[in-house]
Phi, psi and omega in degrees: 000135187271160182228161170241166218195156195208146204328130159080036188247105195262010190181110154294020170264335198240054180198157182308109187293139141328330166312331163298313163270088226233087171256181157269351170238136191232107210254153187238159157252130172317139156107003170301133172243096173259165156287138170284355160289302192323299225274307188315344145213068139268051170152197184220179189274165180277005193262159163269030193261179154354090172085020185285035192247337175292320187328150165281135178349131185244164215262359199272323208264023188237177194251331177272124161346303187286005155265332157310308176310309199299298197277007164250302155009301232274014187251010133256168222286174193197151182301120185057102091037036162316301219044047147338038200230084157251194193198140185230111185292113203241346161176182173327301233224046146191144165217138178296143156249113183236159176304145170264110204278350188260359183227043192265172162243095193301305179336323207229307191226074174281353153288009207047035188285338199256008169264000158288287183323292164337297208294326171288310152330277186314316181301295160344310200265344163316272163000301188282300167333273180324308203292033143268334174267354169095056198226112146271158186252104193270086145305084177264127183290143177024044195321323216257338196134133180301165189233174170251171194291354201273001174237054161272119252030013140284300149231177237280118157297252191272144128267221161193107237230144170266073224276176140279154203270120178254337156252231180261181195297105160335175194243293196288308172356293182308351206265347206285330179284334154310324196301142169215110175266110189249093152004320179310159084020050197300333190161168203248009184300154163254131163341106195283105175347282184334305180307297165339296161335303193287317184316276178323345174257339187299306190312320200064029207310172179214328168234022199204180169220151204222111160234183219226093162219143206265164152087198181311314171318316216279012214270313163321281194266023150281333195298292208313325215296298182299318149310304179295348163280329182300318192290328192279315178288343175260043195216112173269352155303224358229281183302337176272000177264002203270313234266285164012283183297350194253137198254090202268350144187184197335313205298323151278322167331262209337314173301320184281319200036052173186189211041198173276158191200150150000254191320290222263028153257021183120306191279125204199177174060235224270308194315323176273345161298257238281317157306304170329283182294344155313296188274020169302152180081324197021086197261136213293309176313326199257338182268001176304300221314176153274001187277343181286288185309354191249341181274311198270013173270325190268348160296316183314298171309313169301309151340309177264000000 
């Protein structure tokens, strides 16, 4: 469904939800502030595949550059799958981007550092989109300036400017309705360096380094990976924002389109048949107990 949206809206928790306003356009006013929940559900992605009713918004279905950006934007990955993301629409083809401050996690990320690291995930995977529409994405990082935490989703992580395109297509651009996060285990094969390379030039990093580790080492930091799921799941702010956050099966995924879930922690076939119904309700005493927290400690481990 496409929505009209209306001047000044600053939250689907305190504000008229798009489901409500059920139009054929989905019209914006300079100083429109949406949310990346807002804009995911006006509508699904446009492929016919599997579960596409879970999708996210496809950028076909929006009429402006800046909203298309928006709707390639909201399909990267991000902590708890918040989308800790708004946006204040400054014309077609620019916008503030700022933390959505109602989808942080204190509990779990109390600088908001890793709801930063999300706001980049997103400039990245945005980026990468438009050049499919025939758009680069010009990005100044803190236009206003750095902030402190209590002004936070007060001002602008990025801005963003929408250029016309002068080189050629991302590469990765076509993968993004592919991208999925899955926990498994792909295979016990090792990577081959060439790929691992190949991987890394596809990427470009610009601000980070991307390595590649195998062996013995890598026994090391699962161990770190696996001690630090014990301090969240045993911290209980931590595990209840965990318990929050959690999308206990299709029926809400579909609904929320947003938090954490079953599949992409692993869990799947009978096994995920049976969690479901444990956790229906996701009643806080039963996701508390220890025998649950000991259950989802010893999947984490098998998963790694």
């Amino acid at each position: 469904t496409k929505c009209r949206l209306h001047k000044m809206v600053t939250s689907s928790h305190n504000a008229e939800t798009p489901t409500t306003m059920d139009r054929r356009m989905f019209l914006f006013q300079t100083g429109t502030i949406i949310t990346a929940t807002m804009l995911a559900q006006c509508g699904t992605a446009a492929d016919t595949k599997s579960n596409d009713s879970m999708r996210r918004p496809h950028p076909d279905q929006f009429p402006t550059p800046a909203l298309k950006a928006i709707a390639l934007g909201i399909n990267a990955p991000n902590p708890h799958n918040t989308q800790a993301w708004k946006f204040r629409i400054v014309s077609d083809t620019e916008l503030l981007m700022y933390v959505d401050e109602t989808r942080i996690l204190p509990a779990t990320d109390p600088p908001a550092r890793q709801i930063h690291i999300g706001c980049g995930c997103f400039l990245s995977v945005m980026t990468a989109g438009i050049s499919q529409h025939g758009y680069a994405a010009a990005c100044t990082l803190l236009p206003e300036g750095e902030y402190s935490l209590a002004q936070t989703g007060k001002v602008p992580v990025a801005h963003i400017r929408l250029i016309p395109l002068s080189g050629s297509v991302d590469p990765l651009a076509r993968q993004i309705y592919n991208r999925r996060t899955n926990r498994l285990a792909y295979t016990d094969a090792e990577l081959p360096t060439s790929t691992f390379n190949a991987m890394v030039q596809l990427a470009n990093p610009q601000h980070c380094s991307i390595k590649l580790i195998a062996g013995d080492p890598l026994a090391e930091h699962l161990n770190i990976l696996y001690n630090g799921m014990e301090v969240e799941s045993g911290t209980y702010a931590t595990h209840e924002e965990s318990r929050v956050w959690f999308r206990e099966n299709d029926e809400k995924i579909a609904q929320h389109r947003d938090g954490i879930n079953l599949p992409a922690g692993g869990t799947t076939g009978l096994r995920k048949f049976v969690a479901e119904r444990l956790l229906k309700g996701l009643d806080a005493d039963d996701w508390h107990k220890p025998a649950t927290v000991n259950q989802t400690r010893t999947g984490f481990q098998n998963w790694a």
